[in-house]
C-alpha positions in Angstrom: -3.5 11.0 -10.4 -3.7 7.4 -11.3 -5.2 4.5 -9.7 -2.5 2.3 -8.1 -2.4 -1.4 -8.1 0.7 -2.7 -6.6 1.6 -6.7 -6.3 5.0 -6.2 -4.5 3.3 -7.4 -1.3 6.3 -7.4 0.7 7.0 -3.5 0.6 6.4 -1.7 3.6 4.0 1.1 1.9 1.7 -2.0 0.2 -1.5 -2.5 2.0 -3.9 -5.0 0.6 -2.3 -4.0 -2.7 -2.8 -0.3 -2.5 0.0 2.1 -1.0 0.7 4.3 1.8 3.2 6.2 0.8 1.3 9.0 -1.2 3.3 9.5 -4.3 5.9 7.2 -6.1 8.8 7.5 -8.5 9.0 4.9 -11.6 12.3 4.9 -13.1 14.0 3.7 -16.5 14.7 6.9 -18.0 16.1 4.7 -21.0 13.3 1.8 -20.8 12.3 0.5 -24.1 10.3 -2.2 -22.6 8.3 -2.4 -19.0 11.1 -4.6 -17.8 13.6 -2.0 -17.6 11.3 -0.2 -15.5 11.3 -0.1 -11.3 9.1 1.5 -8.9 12.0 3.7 -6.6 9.9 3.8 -4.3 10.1 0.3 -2.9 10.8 -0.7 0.4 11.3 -3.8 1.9 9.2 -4.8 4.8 12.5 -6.9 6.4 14.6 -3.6 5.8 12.2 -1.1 7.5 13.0 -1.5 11.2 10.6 0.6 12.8 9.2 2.7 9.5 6.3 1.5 8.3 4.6 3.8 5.5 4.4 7.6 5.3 0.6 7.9 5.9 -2.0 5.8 7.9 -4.5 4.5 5.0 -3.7 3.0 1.4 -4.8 4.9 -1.0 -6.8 3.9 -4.5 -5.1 7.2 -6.3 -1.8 8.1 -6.1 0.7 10.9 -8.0 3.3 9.0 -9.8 6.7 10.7 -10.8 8.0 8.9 -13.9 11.5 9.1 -15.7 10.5 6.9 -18.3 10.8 9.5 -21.0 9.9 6.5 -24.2 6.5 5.7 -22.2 3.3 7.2 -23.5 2.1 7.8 -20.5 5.0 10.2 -19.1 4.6 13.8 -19.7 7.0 16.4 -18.3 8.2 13.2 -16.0 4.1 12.7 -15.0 2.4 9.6 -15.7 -1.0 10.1 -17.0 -2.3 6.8 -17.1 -5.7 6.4 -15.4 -4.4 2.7 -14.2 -1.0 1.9 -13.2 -0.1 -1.8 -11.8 3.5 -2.1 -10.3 4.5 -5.7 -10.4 7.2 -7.6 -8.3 6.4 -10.9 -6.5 9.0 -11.7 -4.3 11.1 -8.5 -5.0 14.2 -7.7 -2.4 14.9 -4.5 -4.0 13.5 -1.7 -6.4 15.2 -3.2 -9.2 13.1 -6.7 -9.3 9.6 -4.4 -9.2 8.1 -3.2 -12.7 5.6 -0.5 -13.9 3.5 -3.5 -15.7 1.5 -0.3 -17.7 4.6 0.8 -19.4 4.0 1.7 -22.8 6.8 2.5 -25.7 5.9 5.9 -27.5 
């Protein structure tokens, strides 16, 4: 598992930059460049209602499903990075969020 930094302070599972969710999906299964990455797992806060996160505490370490077969990270859609930081300031939807630790192979 990797350690999870995540700027995309206004999804629901982001608590003081660590999430609650427990696992997350990165796609881009074509991505060259981080940029045409997204975390899938964003939410945002404003579109949650009454959901807030899946579990009570943030957590530093987190499983991370990745389709971005060109990363060097990804193995058999794993990432095996020991840090991973998910950027997004501002972000309205999964698309405007990026794996910031992409790598090409």
């Amino acid at each position: 598992m990797a350690e999870l930094r995540c700027s995309v302070e206004n999804c629901t599972y982001n608590n003081d930059r660590y999430c609650c969710k427990g696992d997350i999906m990165v796609a881009g299964k074509h991505a060259c460049r981080k940029d045409d990455t997204c975390c899938e797992s964003f939410r945002d806060r404003s579109d949650a209602g009454v959901f807030t996160s899946a579990i009570a505490h943030p957590s530093r370490t987190i499983s991370i499903d990745c389709e971005a077969d060109k990363c060097i990270y990804n193995t058999n859609y794993k990432c095996y990075a020991d840090h991973v930081d998910i950027k997004g300031c501002g972000a309205d939807n999964c698309r405007e969020t990026t794996c910031a630790t992409f790598k090409e192979k």
